[in-house]
C-alpha positions as CSV (number, residue, x, y, z in Angstrom):
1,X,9.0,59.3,-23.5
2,X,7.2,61.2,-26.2
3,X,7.6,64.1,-24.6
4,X,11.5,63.8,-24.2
5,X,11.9,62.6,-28.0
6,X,9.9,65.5,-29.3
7,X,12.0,68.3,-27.1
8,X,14.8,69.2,-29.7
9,X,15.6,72.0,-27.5
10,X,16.8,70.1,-24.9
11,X,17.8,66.4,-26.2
12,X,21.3,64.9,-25.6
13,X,22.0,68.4,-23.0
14,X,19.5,69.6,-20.2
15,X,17.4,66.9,-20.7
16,X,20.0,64.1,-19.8
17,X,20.4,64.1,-16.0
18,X,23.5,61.9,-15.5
19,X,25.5,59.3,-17.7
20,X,25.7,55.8,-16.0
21,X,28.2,52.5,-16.7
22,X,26.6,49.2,-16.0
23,X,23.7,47.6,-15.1
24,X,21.3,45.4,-16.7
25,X,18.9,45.2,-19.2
26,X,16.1,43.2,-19.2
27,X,13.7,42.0,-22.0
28,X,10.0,41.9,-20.8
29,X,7.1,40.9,-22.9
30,X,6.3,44.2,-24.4
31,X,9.2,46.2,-22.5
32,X,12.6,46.7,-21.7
33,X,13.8,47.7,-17.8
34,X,17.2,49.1,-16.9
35,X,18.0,47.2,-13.4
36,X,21.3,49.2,-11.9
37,X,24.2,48.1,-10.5
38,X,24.7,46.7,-7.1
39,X,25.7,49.6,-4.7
40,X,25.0,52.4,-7.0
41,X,22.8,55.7,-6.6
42,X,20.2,54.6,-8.7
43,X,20.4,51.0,-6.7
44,X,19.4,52.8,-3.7
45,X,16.9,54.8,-5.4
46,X,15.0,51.7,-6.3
47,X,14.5,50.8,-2.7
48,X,10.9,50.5,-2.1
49,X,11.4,51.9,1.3
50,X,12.7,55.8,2.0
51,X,16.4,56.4,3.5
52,X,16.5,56.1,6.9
53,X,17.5,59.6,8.7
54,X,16.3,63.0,8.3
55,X,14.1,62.8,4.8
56,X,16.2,64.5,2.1
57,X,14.3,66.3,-0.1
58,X,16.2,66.2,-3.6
59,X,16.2,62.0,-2.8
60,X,13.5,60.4,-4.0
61,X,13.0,56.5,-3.8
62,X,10.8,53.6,-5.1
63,X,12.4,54.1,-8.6
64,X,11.8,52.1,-11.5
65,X,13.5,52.5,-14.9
66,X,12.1,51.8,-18.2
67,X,14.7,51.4,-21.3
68,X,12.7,54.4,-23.8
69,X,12.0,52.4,-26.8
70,X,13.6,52.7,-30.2
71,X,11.5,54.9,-32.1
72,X,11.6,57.6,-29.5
73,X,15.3,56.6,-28.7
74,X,16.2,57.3,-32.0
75,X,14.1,60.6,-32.2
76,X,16.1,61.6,-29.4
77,X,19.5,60.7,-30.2
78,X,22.7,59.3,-29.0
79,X,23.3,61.2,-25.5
80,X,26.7,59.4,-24.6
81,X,29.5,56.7,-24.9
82,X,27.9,54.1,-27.5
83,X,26.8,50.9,-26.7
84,X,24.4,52.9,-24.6
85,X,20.6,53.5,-24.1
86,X,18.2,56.1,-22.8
87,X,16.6,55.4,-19.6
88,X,13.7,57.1,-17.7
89,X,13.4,56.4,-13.9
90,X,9.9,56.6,-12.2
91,X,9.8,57.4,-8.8
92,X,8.2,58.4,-5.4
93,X,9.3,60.8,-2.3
94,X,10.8,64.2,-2.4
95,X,12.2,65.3,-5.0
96,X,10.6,63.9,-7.6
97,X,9.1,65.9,-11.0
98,X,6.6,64.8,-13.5
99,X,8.4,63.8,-15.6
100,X,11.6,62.6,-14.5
101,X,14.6,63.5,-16.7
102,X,16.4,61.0,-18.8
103,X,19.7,59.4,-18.2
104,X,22.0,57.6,-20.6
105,X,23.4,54.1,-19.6
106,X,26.7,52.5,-21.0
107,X,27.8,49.2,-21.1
108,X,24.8,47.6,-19.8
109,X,24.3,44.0,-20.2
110,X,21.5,42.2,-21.8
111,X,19.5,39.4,-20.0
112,X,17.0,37.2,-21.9
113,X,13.6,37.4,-20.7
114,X,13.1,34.5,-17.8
115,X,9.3,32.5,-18.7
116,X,6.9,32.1,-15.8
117,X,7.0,28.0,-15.4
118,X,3.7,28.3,-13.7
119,X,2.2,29.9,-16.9
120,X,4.2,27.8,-19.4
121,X,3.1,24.6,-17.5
122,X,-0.4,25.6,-18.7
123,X,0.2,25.6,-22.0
124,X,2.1,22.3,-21.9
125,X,-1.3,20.5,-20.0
126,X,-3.4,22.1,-23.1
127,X,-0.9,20.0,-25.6
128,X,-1.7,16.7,-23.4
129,X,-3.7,15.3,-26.6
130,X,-6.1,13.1,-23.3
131,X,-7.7,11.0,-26.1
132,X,-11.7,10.3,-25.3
133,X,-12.3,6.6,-24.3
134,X,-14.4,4.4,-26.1
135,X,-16.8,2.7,-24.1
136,X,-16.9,-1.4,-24.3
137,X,-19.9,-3.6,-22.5
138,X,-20.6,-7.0,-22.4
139,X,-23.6,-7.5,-22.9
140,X,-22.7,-5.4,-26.3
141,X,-23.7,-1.6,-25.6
142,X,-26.7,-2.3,-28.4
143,X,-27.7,-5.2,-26.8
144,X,-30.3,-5.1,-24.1
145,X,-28.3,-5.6,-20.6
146,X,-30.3,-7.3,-17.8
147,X,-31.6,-6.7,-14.2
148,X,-29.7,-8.6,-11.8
149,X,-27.0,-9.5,-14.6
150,X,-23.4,-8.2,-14.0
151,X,-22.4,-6.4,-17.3
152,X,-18.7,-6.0,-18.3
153,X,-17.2,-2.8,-18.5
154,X,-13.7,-1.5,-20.0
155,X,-12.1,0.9,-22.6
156,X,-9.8,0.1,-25.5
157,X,-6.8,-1.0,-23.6
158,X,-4.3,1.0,-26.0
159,X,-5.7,4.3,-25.1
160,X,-4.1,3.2,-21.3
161,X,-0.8,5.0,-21.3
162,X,1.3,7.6,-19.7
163,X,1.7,10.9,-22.1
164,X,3.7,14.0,-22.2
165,X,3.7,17.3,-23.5
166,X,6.3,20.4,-23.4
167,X,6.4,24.4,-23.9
168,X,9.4,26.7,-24.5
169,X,9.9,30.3,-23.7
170,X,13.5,31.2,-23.8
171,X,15.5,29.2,-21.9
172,X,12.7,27.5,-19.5
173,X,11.4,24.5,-20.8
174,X,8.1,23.2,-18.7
175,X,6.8,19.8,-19.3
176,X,3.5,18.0,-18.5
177,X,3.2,14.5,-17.8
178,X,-0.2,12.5,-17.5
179,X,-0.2,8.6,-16.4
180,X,-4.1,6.5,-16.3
181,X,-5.1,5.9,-12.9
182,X,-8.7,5.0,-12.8
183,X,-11.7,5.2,-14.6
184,X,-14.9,6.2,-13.3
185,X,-18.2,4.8,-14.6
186,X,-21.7,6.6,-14.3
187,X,-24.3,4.3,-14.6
188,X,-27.2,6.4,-15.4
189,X,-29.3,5.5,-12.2
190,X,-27.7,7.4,-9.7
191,X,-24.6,4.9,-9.2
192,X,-21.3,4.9,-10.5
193,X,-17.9,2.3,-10.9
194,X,-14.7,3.3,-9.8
195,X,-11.8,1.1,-11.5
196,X,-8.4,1.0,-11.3
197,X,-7.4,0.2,-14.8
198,X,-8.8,-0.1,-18.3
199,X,-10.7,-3.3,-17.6
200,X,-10.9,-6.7,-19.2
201,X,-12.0,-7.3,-22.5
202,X,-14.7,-9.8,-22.4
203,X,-13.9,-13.0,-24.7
204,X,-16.9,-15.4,-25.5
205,X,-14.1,-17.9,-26.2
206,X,-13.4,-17.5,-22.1
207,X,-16.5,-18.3,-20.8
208,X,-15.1,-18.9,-16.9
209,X,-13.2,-15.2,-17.5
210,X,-13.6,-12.9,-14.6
211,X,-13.5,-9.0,-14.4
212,X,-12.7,-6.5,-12.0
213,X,-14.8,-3.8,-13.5
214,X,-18.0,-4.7,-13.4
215,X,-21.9,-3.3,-12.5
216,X,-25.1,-5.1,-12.1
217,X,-28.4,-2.8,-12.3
218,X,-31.0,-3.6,-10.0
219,X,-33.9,-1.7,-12.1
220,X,-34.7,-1.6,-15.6
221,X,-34.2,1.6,-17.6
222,X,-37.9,1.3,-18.8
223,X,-38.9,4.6,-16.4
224,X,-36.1,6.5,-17.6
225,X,-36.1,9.4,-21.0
226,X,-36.5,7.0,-24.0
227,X,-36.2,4.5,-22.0
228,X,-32.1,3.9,-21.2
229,X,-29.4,5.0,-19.2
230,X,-27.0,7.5,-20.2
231,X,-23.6,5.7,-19.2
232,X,-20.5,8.0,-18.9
233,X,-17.1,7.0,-18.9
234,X,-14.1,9.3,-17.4
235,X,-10.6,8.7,-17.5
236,X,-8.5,10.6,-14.6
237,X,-5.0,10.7,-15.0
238,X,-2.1,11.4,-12.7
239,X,-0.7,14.8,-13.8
240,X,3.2,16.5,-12.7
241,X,5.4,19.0,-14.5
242,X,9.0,19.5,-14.5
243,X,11.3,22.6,-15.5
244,X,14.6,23.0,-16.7
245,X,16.1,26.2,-16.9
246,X,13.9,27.4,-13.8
247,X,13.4,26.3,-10.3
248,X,9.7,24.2,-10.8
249,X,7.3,20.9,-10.9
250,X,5.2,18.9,-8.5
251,X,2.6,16.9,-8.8
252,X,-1.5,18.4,-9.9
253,X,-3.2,15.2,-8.7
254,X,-5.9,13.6,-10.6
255,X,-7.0,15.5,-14.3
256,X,-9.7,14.4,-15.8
257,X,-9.7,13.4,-19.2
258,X,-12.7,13.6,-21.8
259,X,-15.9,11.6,-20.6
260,X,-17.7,9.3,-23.3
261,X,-21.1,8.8,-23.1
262,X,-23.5,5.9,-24.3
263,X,-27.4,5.0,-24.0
264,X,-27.9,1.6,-23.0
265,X,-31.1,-0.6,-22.4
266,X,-31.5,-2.3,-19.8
267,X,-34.4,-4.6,-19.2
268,X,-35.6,-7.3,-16.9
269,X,-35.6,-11.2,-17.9
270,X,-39.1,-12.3,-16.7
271,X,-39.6,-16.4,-16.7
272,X,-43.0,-18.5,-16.1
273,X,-42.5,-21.7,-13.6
274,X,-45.3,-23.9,-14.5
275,X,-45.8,-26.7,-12.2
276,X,-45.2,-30.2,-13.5
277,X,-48.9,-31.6,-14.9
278,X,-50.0,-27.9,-15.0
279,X,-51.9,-27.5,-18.9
């Protein structure tokens, strides 16, 4: 394209190779492509396969055609009817040169730029504000928790809820959803909790209360680095997207949220049995 804009010699006369009407112009991230109209030369030209028959050696094929930008359009001037643009076709077979002349288009139309879903639907998962869980116990996480004693487990009950997220890029709009599903528990000794919700608070005022997210350790943490276990708690969610103003969504399974972590103690209850009349 530099080359062409810099040629005064031959701008807007040799250097234009035909004058087209139609097509359609296309707005990528960084560039601008010419795609021809149906049924047309340069339609055929942009077959990625040669004509079939007898190679012709003034036809060449594969063509692409790149829309030359503004600076150099404007370096080269206006080579026809106006609305109009200067194109540049790149192309294989016979017939080709190095490079290939300009043309000047008419009439084209303009076509926003179409987003990827796909890659928008990343951006929308990164907006997902997954909040970290804060980790409850009963026994109280700085209270010592006991061998053999089942120790309550949940998460702040508020943080357990479905949440959403969008991104824009012309006219496709992708958005990310994210429901709770379960909470997984490592325990610090090799064993972990799966459980299907946030948990139940533990109230003292509820003493015959029960819990279906539990864990009873079987040793103490007394062997362990400073002595506890380093509990972990990880929220996975069930993640989809949607589209509108593309074909797009399904389901991405389970997501994990961010873990939170705490070091608990846990320690054995030892009792003495004396026998009755034993001093």
């Amino acid at each position: 394209m530099p080359a062409f804009a810099g040629n005064t010699e031959s701008q807007n006369t040799t250097a234009a190779s035909a004058t087209v009407n139609g097509g359609t112009i296309s707005v990528g991230a960084s560039t601008e492509s010419w795609t021809p109209p149906a049924g047309s030369h340069w339609a055929q030209a942009a077959q990625s396969d040669p004509p079939p028959g007898k190679p012709n050696p003034n036809q060449p094929y594969g063509c692409t055609y790149a829309v030359v930008e503004p600076q150099y359009a404007q370096l080269m001037g206006v080579g026809g009817p106006q609305p109009g643009n200067w194109v540049i076709p790149t192309c294989a077979g016979p017939g080709v040169i190095d490079p290939m002349p300009p043309f000047w288009v008419v009439n084209a139309t303009a076509q926003a730029p179409t987003a990827n879903p796909v890659v928008l639907v990343q951006q929308a998962l990164s907006k997902l504000p997954l909040p970290t869980p804060t980790i409850e116990m009963a026994p109280a996480t700085d209270q010592d928790q006991l061998v053999n004693a089942s120790t309550w487990l949940w998460i702040d009950p508020a943080a357990w809820r479905g949440l959403s997220a969008s991104a824009t890029a012309g006219p496709v709009t992708t958005t990310a959803t994210a429901t709770p599903a379960e909470v997984i528990w490592q325990m610090g000794d090799g064993h972990s909790v799966t459980c299907l919700g946030p948990g139940t608070p533990y109230d003292p005022s509820q003493p015959n209360a029960t819990t279906d997210c539990s864990y009873t350790w079987t040793q103490s943490s007394a062997g362990q680095p400073g002595g506890v276990y380093q509990v972990t708690a990880t929220v996975y969610y069930r993640a989809a997207w949607t589209a509108a103003g593309a074909p797009g969504g399904r389901s991405l399974g389970l997501v994990a949220g961010p873990s939170a972590h705490v070091a608990v103690r846990v320690a054995e209850s030892e009792a003495i049995n004396n026998s009755p009349g034993s001093s």
